[in-house]
N, C-alpha and C positions, 0 to 999 in steps of 0.2 A: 528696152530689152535688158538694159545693166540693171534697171530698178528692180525688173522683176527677179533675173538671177540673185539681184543679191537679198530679196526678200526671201526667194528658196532658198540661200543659207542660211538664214536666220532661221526660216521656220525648221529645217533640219538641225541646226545645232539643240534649239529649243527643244524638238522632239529627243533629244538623246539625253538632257536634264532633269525632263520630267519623266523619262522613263527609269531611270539610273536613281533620281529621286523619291518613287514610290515604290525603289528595292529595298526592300529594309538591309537584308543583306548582299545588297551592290551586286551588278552585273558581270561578267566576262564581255569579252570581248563577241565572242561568238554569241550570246546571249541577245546584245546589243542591237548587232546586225539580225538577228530573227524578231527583234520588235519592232524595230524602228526599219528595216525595209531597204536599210542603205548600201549599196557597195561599199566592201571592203576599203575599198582605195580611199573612198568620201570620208565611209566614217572614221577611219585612221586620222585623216587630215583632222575632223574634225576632234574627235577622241585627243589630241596633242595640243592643240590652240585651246580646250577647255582648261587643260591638266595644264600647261605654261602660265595661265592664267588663274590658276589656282581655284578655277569653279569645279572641277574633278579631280581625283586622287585616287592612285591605284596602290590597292592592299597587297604590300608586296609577298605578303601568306600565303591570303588566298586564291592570291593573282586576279580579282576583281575591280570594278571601278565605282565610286562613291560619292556623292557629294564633296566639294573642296572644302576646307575650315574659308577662305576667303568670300563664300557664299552666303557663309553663320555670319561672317565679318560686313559682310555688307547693309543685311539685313539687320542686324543690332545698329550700324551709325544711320539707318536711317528714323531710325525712330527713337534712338537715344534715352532707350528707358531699363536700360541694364539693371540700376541701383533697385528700380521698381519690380522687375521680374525677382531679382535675390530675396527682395524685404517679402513679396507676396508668398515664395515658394513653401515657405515652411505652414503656413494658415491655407494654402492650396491643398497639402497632402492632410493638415486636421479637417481641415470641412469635409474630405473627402471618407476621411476615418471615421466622421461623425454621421455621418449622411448615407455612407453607402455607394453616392450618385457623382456624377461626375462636377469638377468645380473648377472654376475658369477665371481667368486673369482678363480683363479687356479695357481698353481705352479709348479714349476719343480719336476720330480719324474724320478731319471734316465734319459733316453732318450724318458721319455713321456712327459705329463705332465697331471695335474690330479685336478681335481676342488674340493676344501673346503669347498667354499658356493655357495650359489643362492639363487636369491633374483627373485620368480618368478614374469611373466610379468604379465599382464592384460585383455590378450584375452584366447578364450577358445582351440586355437587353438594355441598351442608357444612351444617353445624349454624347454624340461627338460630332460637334463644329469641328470646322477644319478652321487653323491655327492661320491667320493671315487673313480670313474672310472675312469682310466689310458683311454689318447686317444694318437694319435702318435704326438711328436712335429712337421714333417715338415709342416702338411697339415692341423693345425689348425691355427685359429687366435691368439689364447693366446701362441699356441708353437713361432709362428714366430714372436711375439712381444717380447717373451724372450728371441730368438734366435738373435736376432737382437740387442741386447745392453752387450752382452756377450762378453768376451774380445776373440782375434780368438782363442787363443790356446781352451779355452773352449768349444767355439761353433763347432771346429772342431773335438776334444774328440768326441763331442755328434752325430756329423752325420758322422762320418769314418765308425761306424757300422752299419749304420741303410740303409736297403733298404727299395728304394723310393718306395713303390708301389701304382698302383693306386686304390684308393677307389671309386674313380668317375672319370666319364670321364675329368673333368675338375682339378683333382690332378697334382700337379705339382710333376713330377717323374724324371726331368734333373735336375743333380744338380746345374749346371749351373746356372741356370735359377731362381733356388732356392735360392742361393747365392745372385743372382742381384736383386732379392726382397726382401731379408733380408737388401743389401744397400739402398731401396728407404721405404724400412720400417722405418729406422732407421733415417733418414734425416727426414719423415715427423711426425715421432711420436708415429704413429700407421699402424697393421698389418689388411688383411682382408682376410679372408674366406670366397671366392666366389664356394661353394657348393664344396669344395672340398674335405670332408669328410664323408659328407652326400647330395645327392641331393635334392632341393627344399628348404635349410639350408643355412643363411648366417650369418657371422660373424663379428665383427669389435673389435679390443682389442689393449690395451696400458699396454706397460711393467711397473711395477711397479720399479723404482730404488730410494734407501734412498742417503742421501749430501754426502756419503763418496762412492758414483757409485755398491754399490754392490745390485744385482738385487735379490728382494725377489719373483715374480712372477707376474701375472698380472690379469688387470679387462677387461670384455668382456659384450659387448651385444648380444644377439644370436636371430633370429626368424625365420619365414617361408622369403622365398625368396620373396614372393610378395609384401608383406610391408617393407624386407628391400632390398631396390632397392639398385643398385652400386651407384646412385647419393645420394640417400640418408644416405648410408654409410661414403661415404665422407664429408658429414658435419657434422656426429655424432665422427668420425673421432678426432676431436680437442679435442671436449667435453671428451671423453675420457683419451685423452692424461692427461687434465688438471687434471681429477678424479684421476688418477694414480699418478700423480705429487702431491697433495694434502696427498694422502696416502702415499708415500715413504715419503715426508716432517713428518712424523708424529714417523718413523720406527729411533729404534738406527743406529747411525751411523760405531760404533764396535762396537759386540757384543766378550767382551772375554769371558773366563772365570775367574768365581766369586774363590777368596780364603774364604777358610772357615773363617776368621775374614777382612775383608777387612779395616774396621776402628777399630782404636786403639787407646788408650790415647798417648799420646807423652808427658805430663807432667808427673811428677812425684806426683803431689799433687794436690788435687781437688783449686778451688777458689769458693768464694760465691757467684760471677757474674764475670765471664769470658768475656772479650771485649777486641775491637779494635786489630786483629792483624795486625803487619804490618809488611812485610817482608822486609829485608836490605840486597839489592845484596851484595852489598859492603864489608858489615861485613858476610856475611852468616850468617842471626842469624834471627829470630823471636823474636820479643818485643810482648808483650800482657799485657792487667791489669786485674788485680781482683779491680772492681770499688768501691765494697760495702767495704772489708777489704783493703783501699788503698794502692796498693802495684804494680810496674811494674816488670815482669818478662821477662827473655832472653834464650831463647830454641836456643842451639849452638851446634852444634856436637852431638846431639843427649840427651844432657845433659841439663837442665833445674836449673837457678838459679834466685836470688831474685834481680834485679839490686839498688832498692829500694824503702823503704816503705813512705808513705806519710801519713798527718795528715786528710786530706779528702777529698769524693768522686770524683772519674777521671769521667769527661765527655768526653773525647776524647784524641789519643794518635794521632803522627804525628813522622814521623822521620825526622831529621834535624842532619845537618854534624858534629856538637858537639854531638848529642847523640839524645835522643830524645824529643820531644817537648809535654808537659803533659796539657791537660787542664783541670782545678780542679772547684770546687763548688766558689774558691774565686778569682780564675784567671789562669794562665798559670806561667808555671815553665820550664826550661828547665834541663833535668837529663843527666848529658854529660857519657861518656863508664865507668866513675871511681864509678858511681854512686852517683855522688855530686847533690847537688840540688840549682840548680840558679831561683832565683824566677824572673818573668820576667813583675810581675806588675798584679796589680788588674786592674777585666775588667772595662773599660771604655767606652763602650756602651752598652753592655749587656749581658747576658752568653749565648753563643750561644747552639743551640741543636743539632748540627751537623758539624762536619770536614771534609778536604779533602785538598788535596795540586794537583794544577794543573801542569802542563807540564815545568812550567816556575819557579815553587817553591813557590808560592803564596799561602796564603792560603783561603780555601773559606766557610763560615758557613751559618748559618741559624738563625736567629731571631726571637724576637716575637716582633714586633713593631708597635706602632696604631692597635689594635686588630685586625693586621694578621701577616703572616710569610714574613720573606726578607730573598732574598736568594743573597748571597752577596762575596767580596772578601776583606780582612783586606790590607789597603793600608799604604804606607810604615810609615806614619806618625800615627798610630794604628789605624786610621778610618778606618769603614765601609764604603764603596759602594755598595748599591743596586742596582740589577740587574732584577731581576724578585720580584712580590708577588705572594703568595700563600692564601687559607682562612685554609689550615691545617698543623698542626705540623710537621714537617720533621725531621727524625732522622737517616738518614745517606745520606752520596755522596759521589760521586765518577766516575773522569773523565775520558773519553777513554784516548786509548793511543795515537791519536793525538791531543787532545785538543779539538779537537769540537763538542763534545758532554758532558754533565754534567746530570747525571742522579739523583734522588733523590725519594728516600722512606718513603713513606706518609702510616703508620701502620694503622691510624682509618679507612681509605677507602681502606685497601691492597693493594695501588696503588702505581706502581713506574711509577716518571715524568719523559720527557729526555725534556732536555734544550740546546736551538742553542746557542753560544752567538752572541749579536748582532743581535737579534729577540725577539720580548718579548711573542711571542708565547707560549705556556708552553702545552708539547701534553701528555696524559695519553699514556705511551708506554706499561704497563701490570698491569693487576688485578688481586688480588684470592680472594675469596667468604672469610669469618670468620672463615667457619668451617675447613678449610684447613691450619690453625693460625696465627699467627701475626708475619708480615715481620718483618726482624730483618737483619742487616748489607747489604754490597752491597760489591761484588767485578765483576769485567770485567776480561773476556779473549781474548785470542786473535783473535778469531773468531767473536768474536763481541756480544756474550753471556754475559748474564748479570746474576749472580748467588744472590743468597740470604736467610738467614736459614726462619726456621717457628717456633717460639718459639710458647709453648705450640702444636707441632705440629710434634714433631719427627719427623725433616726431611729438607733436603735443596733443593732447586730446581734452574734449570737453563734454561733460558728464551732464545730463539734464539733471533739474531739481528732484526727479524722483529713483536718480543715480547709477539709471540706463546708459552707456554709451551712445555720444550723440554723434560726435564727430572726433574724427581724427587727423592732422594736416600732417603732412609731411615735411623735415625741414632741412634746409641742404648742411644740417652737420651732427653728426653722431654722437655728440652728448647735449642736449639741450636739459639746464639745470634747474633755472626760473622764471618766470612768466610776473607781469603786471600788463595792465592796461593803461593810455596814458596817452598824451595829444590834446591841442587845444579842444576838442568837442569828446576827448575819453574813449577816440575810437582807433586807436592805437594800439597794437600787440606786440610789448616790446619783449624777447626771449635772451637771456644769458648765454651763454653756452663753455664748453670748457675744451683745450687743446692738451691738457696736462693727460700722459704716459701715452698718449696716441703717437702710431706708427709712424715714418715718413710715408709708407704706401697711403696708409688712412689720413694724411693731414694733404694728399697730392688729390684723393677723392674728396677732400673735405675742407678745402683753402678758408673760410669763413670761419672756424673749427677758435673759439674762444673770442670770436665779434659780437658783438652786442647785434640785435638785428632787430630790426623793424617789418610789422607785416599789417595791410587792413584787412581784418575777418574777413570781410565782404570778397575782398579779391582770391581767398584758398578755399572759396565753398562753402561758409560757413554763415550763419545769417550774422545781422549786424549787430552788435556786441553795445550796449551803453551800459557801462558802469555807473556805479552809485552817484560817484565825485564828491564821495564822503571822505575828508582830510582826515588823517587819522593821526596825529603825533601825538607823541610820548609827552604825557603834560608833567613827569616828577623826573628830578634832577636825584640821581641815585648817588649818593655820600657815601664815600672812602667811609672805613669802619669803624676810625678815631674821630669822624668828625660829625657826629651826632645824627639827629631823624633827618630825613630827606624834607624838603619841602619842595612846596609847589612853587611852579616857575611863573613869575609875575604876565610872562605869556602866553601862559594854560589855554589851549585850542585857538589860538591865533594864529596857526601856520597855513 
């Protein structure tokens, strides 16, 4: 008797849900009780234990009751595809602009598959699935687009159980036959539904797969059969494909899982501006400076020491086969492993505002010359050659791993350049707005990603090769300055960060606030990062001004 009472509460809260839920604009109270049939007293009770629960919400306006946000909340963590509904949304309302016809978001569900969104069409007479409803993969357009880029062992799991049957005369119920459309699916792009799950109903859909091939679901146009004819299916056909490709381009590549502290200091002691690290296959070790208290530091084994302190501020570090190559406020210094300091001569054309050492060991900087910037390479007699101008400030670079590209970061405009040589073209390769902070270092992977922090901006991000925003990590301190990669297998993400003019409030949110930190890609979201582990040092010993042409160091790319 208690089993059955308490199944009539369940089916009566149930009934007050779905009626409250296909109000668009929410019920009263009294509304409630005239649909759903219940005493006052019942549905009070019940009407309080939804809303405590946050599956109901009363519009304190219009003094109606609504759906709870705790409802949206539920349904989003069970299917965990948030990122995927955002990336689709914006190619849901073009196909839809394009088409006319209604167009739909759906994914795998078991051996169905099951629509997220819809983005309805424009006539009065068009296709609307309801959102949450399981349909069968073989005989739909979205099954057979995801069926169709699935590796076999997968794709066969899914149809060993499933019987074909038909739902229209024109369902495909051989599996044969099924099979041989899932290969001309897969070759042209996209999947179609020729009334085969509903008659007078056609389809056209493109699987969604992100760069590292794992398929998150896919995007469809659906209407009445009369306006989408089979020829016209076919030329909507592409358009699709590309919408799909557009969205998977936008989706993580692995998704692992997060450890509970993914980034962590790796130094032992904060700096007052944290800069330039550079990684040394050679040596395994990490150099980095604290610029404002001059001082270079060496993270070895896990251990972090002082290599040596200097008299004033580092504009850039550099490694080189004696040790490392320092540039100061009043020229360059070379600090070799003992920690000795060889002074290597005041500048002699200008102090530059940016470093970087190319493929060949060269180094290359940045000027302010005739009121604009040179972007340039110190030749072996300590001059400059210019290479390209700029009209803005650049404050870091840094080469691919084969030499022919040079990228460079312009903080006032939030823009990073890429540079050919041997072109004087100079092309904007990516931007971010202000409010997202101020670019700060550059490193490359080996994918052809370009990474770089956001000072005042908690947080680094990383640009694909065709200079799309790909990811963003969050990091627990408000100015993160520069970024390298680095670790015995290069899968290392070590970040600077600075604690200088920040608040007591902001350094009490931010205790880490000028620690060097360590983080592995893999574990903030981001797929798995291998650098070049191409050594790059500085192969010329740069001469004081009285003391003749520079030469080459008897250790030229031995580092």
């Amino acid at each position: 008797m208690r089993t059955n009472e308490g199944t009539a509460s369940l089916e009566k809260a149930l009934d007050v849900l779905e009626a409250v839920g296909s109000a668009s604009q929410g019920l009263s109270q009294v509304e409630l009780a005239e649909r759903t049939r219940l005493p006052k007293t019942t549905l009070y009770r019940i009407i309080a234990s939804l809303v405590s629960r946050g599956m109901l919400r009363r519009d304190p306006l219009r003094k109606v009751y609504r759906l709870g946000f705790r409802y949206l909340e539920l349904v989003r963590n069970a299917y965990l595809k948030p990122d995927l509904v955002a990336a689709a949304s914006f190619e849901l309302r073009a196909l839809r602009d394009l088409t006319g016809e209604t167009a739909y978001l759906a994914v795998l569900d078991g051996n169905q598959v099951m629509s997220l969104e819809r983005c309805d069409g424009a006539h009065p007479v068009r296709s609307a699935a309801s959102l949450g409803q399981s349909k069968p993969v073989y005989c739909t357009g979205q099954g057979k687009a995801i069926l169709s880029v699935l590796g076999d062992a997968a794709r066969d799991e899914i149809l060993k159980g499933l019987t074909l049957a038909p739902l229209t005369p024109l369902t495909i119920t051989d599996r044969r036959r099924l099979l041989a459309e899932l290969r001309v699916t897969r070759a042209r792009g996209y999947a179609i539904d020729d009334e085969e799950i509903r008659e007078g109903v056609r389809c056209v859909a493109a699987p969604i797969v992100d760069g590292g091939g794992k398929v998150h679901g896919a995007l469809s146009v659906a209407g009445p059969a009369y306006r989408l004819t089979r020829a016209r299916l076919d030329l909507l056909g592409p358009e699709l494909a590309d919408a799909a490709r557009r969205v998977g381009s936008q989706l993580a590549v692995v998704e692992q899982p997060r450890s509970a502290d993914p980034i962590q200091a790796a130094s032992g002691d904060w700096a007052f501006h944290g800069a330039f690290p550079r990684w040394s296959t050679r040596r395994q070790c990490l150099y980095w400076a604290d610029t404002l208290a001059p001082a270079i530091r060496v993270l070895e084994n896990g251990q972090e020491r002082q290599l040596a302190s200097l008299d004033t501020p580092v504009i850039g570090v550099e490694l080189h086969p004696d040790g490392v190559l320092v540039a100061q406020q009043n020229g360059w210094q070379l600090i070799d492993d003992a920690g000795r300091t060889i002074s290597q001569g005041a500048w002699r054309i200008g102090k530059p505002s940016a470093l970087c050492v190319d493929t060949q060991g060269l180094i290359w900087g940045s000027l302010k010359q005739a009121g604009g910037w040179k972007l340039g390479c110190y030749e072996r007699e300590a001059s400059f050659h210019s290479h390209w101008n700029l009209s803005e400030p650049i404050e870091a670079l840094a080469w691919n791993s084969d030499g022919q590209a040079l990228y460079a970061l312009a903080p006032e405009s939030g823009s990073i350049y890429l540079l050919t040589p041997g072109h004087p073209t100079i092309r904007r390769f990516a931007t971010l707005p202000k409010g997202s902070g101020c670019l700060s270092g550059l490193a490359l992977d080996n994918h052809g990603g370009v990474w770089t922090a956001l000072r005042d901006g908690w947080s680094v991000v990383q640009f694909s090769a065709d200079g799309s925003l790909e990811r963003l990590i969050g990091v627990p301190v408000p100015c993160p300055t520069d970024l390298a990669f680095g670790g015995p297998h290069l899968d290392r993400l070590y970040i600077t960060s600075s604690r200088h003019a920040l608040t007591r409030e902001a350094l009490t949110s931010a205790p880490l606030a000028g620690f060097l930190l360590e983080a592995c890609p893999g574990q903030v979201g981001c797929k798995a990062v291998e650098t070049s582990g191409i050594e790059r040092p500085a192969r010329l010993r740069l001469q004081a001004a009285d003391s003749g042409p520079a030469r080459p160091s008897s250790q030229q790319g031995a580092n």
